[in-house]
Backbone atoms as SQL, in Angstrom:
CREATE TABLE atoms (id INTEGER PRIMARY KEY, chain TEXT, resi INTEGER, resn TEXT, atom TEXT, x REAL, y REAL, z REAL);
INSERT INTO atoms VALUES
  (1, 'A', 1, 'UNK', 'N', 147.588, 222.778, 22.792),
  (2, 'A', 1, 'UNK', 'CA', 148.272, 221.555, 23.089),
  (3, 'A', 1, 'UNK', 'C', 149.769, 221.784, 22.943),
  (4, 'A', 2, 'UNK', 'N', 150.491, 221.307, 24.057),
  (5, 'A', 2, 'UNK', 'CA', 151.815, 221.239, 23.858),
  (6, 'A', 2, 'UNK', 'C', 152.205, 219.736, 24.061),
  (7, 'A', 3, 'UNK', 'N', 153.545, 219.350, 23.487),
  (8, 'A', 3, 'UNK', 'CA', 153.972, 217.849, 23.187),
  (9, 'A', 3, 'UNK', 'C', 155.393, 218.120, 23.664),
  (10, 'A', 4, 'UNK', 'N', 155.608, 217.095, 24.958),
  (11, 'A', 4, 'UNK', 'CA', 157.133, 216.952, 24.981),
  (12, 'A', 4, 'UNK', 'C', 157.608, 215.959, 24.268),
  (13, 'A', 5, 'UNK', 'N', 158.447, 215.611, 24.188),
  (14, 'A', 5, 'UNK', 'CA', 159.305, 214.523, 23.222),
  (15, 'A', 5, 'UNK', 'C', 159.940, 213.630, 24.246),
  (16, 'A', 6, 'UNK', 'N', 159.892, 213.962, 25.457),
  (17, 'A', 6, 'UNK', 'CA', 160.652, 213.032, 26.363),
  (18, 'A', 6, 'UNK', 'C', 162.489, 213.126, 26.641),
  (19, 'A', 7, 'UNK', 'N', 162.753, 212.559, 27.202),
  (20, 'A', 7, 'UNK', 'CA', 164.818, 212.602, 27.238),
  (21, 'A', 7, 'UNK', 'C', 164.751, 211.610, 25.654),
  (22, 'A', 8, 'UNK', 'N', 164.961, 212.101, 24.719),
  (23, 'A', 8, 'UNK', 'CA', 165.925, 211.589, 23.255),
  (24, 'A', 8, 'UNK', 'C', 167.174, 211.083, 23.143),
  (25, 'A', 9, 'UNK', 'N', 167.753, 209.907, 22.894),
  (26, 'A', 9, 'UNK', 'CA', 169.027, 210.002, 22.436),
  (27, 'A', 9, 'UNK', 'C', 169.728, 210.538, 21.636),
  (28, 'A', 10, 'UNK', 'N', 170.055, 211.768, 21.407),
  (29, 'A', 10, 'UNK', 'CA', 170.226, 212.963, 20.419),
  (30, 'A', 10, 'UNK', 'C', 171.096, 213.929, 21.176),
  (31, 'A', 11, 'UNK', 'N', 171.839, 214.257, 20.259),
  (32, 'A', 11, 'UNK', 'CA', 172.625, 215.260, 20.830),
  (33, 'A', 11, 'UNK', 'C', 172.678, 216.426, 22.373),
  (34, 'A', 12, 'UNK', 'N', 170.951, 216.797, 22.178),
  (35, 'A', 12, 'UNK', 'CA', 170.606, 217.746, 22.809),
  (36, 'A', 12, 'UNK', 'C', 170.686, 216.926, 24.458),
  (37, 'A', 13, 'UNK', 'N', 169.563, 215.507, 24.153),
  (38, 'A', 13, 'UNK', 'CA', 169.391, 214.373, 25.365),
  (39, 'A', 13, 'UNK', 'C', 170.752, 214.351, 25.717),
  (40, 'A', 14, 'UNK', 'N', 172.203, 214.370, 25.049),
  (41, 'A', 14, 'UNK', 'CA', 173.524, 213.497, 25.410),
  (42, 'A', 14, 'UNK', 'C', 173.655, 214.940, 26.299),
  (43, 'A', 15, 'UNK', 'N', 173.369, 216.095, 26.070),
  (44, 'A', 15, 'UNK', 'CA', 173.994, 217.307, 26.787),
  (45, 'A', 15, 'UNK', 'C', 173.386, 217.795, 27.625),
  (46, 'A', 16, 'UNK', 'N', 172.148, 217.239, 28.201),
  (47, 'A', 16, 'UNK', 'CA', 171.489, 217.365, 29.270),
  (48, 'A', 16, 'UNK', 'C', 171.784, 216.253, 30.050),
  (49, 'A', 17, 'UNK', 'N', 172.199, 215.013, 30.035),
  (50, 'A', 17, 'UNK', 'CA', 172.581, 213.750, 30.647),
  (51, 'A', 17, 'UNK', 'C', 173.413, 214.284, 31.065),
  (52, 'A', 18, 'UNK', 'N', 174.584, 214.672, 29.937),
  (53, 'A', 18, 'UNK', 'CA', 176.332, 215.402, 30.550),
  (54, 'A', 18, 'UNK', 'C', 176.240, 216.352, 32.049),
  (55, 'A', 19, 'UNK', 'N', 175.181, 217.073, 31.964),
  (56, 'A', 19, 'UNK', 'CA', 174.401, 217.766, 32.908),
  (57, 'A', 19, 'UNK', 'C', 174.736, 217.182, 34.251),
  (58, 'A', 20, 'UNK', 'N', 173.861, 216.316, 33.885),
  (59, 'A', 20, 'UNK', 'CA', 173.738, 215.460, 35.548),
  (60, 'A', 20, 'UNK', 'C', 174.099, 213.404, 35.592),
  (61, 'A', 21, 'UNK', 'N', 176.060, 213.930, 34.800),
  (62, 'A', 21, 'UNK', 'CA', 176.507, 213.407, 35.142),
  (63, 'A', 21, 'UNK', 'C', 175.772, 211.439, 34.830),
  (64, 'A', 22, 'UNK', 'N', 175.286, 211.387, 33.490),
  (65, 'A', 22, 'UNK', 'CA', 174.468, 210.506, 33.024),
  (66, 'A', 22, 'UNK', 'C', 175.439, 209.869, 32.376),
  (67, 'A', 23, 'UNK', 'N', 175.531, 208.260, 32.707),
  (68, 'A', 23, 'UNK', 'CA', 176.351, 207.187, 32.111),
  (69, 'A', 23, 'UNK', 'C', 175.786, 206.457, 31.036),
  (70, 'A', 24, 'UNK', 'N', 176.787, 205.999, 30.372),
  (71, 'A', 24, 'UNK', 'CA', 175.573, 205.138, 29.163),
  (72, 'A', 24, 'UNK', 'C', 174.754, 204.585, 29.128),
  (73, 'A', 25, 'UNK', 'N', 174.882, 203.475, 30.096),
  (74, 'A', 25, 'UNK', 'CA', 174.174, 202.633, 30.922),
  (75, 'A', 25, 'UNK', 'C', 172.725, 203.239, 31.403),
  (76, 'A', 26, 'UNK', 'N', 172.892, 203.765, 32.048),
  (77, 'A', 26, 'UNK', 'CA', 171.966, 205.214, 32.366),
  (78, 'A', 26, 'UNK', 'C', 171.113, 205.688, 31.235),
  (79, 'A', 27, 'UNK', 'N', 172.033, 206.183, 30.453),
  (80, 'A', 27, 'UNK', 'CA', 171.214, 206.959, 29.348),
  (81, 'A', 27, 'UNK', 'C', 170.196, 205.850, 28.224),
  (82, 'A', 28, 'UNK', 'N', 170.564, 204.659, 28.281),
  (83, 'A', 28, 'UNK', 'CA', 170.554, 203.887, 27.728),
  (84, 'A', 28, 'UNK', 'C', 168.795, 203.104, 28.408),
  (85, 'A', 29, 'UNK', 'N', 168.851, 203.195, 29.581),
  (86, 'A', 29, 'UNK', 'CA', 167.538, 202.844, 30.088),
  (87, 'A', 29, 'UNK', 'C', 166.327, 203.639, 30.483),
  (88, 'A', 30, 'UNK', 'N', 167.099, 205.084, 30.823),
  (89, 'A', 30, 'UNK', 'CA', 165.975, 206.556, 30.880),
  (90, 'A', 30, 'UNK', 'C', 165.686, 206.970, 29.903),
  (91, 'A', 31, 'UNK', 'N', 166.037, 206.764, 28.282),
  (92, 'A', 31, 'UNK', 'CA', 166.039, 207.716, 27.070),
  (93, 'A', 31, 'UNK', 'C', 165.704, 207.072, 26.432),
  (94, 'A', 32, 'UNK', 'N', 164.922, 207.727, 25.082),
  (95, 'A', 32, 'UNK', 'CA', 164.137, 206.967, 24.081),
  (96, 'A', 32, 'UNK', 'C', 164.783, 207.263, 22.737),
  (97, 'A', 33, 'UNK', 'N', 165.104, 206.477, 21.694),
  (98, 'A', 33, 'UNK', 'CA', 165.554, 206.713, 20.693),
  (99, 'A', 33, 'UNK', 'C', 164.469, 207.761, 19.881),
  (100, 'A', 34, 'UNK', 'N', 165.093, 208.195, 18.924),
  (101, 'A', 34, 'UNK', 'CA', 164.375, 209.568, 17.802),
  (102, 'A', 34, 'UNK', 'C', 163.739, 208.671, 17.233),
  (103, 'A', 35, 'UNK', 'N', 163.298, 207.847, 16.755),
  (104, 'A', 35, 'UNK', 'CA', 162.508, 207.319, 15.493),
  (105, 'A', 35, 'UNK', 'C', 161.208, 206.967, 17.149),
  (106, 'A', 36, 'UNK', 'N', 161.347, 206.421, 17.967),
  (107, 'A', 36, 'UNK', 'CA', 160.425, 206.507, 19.293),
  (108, 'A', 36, 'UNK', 'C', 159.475, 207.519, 19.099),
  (109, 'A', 37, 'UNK', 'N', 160.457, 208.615, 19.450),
  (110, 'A', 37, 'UNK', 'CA', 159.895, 209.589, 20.109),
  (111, 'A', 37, 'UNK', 'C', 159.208, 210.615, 18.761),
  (112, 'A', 38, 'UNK', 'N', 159.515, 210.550, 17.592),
  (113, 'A', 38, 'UNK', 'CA', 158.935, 210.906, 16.217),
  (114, 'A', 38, 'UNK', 'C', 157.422, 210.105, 15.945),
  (115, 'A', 39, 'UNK', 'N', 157.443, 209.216, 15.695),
  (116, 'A', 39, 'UNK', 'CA', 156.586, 208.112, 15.647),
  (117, 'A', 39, 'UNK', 'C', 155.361, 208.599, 16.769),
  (118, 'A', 40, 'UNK', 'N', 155.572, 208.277, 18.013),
  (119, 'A', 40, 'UNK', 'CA', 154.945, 209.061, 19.221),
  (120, 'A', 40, 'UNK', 'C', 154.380, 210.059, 18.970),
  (121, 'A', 41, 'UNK', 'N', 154.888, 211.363, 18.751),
  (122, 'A', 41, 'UNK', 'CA', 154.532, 212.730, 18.799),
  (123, 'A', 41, 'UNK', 'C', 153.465, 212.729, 17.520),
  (124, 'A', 42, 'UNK', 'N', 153.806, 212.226, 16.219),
  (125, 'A', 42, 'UNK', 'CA', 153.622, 211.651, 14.921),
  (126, 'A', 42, 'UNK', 'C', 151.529, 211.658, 15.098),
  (127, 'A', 43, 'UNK', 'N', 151.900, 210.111, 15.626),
  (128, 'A', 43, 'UNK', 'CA', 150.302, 209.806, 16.589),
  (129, 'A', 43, 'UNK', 'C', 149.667, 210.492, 17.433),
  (130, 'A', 44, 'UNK', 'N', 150.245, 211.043, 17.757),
  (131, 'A', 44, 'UNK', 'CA', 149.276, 211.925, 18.921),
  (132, 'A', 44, 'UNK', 'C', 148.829, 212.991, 18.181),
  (133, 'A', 45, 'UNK', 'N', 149.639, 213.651, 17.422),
  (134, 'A', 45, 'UNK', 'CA', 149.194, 214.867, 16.554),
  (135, 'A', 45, 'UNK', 'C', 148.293, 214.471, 15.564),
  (136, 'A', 46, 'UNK', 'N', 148.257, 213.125, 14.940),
  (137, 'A', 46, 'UNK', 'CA', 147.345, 212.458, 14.402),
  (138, 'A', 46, 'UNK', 'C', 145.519, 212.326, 14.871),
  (139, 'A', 47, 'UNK', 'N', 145.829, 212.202, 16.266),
  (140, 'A', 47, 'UNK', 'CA', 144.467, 211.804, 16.725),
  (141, 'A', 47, 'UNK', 'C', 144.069, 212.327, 17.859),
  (142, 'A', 48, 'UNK', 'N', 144.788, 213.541, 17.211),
  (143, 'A', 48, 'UNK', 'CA', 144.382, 215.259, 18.462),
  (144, 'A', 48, 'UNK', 'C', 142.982, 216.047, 18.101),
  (145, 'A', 49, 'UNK', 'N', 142.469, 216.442, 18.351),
  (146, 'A', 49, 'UNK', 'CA', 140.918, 217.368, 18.313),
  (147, 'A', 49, 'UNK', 'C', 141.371, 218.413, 19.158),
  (148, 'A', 50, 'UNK', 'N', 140.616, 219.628, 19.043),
  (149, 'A', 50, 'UNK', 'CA', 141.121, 220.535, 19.954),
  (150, 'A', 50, 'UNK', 'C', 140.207, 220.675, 21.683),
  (151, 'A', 51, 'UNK', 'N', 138.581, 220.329, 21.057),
  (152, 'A', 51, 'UNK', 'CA', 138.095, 219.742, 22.470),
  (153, 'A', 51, 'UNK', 'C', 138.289, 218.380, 23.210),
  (154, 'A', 52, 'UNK', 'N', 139.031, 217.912, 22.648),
  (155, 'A', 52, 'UNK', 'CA', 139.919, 216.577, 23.313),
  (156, 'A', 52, 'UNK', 'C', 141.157, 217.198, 24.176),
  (157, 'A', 53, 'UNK', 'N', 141.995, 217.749, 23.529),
  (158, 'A', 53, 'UNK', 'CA', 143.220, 217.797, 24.126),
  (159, 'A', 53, 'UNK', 'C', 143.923, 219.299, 24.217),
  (160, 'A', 54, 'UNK', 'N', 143.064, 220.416, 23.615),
  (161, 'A', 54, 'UNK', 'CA', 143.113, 221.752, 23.778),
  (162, 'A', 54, 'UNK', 'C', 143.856, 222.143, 25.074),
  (163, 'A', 55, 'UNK', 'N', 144.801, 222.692, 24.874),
  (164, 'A', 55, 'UNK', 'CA', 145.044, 223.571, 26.333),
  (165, 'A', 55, 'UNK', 'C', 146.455, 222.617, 27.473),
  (166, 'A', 56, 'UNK', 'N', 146.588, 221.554, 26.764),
  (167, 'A', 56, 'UNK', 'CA', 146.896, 220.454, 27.460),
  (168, 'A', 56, 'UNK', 'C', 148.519, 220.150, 27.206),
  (169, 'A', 57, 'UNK', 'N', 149.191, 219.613, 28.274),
  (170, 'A', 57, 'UNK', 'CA', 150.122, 219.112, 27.847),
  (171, 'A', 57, 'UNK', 'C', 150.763, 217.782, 28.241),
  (172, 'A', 58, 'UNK', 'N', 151.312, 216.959, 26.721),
  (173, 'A', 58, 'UNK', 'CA', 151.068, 215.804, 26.326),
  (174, 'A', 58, 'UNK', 'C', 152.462, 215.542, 25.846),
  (175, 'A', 59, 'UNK', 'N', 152.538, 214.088, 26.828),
  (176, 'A', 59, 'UNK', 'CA', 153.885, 213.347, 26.526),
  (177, 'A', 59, 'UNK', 'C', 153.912, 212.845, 25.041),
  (178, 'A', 60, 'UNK', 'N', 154.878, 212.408, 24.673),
  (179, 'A', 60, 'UNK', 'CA', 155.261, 211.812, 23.475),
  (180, 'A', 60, 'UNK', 'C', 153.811, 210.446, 22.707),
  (181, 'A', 61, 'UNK', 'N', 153.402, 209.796, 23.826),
  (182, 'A', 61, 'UNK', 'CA', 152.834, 208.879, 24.095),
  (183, 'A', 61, 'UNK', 'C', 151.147, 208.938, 24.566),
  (184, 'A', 62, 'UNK', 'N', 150.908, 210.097, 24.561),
  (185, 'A', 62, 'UNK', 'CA', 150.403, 210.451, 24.076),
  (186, 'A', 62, 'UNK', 'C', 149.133, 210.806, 26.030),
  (187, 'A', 63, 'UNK', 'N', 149.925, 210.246, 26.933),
  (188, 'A', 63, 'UNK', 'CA', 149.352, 210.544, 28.436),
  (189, 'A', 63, 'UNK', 'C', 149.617, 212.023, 28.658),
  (190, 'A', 64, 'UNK', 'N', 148.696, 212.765, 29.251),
  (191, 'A', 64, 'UNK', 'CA', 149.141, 214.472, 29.769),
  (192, 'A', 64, 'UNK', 'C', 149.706, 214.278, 30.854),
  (193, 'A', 65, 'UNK', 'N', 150.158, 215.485, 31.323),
  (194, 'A', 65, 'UNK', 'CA', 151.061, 215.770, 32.251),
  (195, 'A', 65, 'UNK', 'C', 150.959, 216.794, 32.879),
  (196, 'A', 66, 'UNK', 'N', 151.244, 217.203, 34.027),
  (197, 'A', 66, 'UNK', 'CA', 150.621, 218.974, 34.356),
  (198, 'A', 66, 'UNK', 'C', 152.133, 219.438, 33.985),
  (199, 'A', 67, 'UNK', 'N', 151.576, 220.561, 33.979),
  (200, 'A', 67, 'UNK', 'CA', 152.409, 222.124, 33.153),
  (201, 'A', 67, 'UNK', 'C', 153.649, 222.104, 34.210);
């Protein structure tokens, strides 16, 4: 299982926005705050099995996603 965290409002999120030219406004409606996206990841790792979700990769929220 792998877990993305999603775009963060965090340093790393502000320097990938800077990237492509991302306004506050912007950042502000595409991005999820850290206590979000902690909390999220938090639960999912909580109520992971490995023949459930083995092999897989899984948004913050706990929906997969292809690779």
């Amino acid at each position: 299982m792998a877990l993305a965290s999603c775009q963060v409002l965090n340093e790393l999120g502000d320097f990938g926005a800077d990237a492509f030219n991302g306004d506050a406004e912007t950042r502000g409606k595409l991005m999820i705050g850290v206590e979000e996206s902690c909390d999220g990841i938090c639960k999912v790792v909580g109520e992971t099995a490995k023949e459930k979700r083995g092999g897989k990769l899984l948004l913050y929220f706990g929906e997969t996603t292809p690779w």
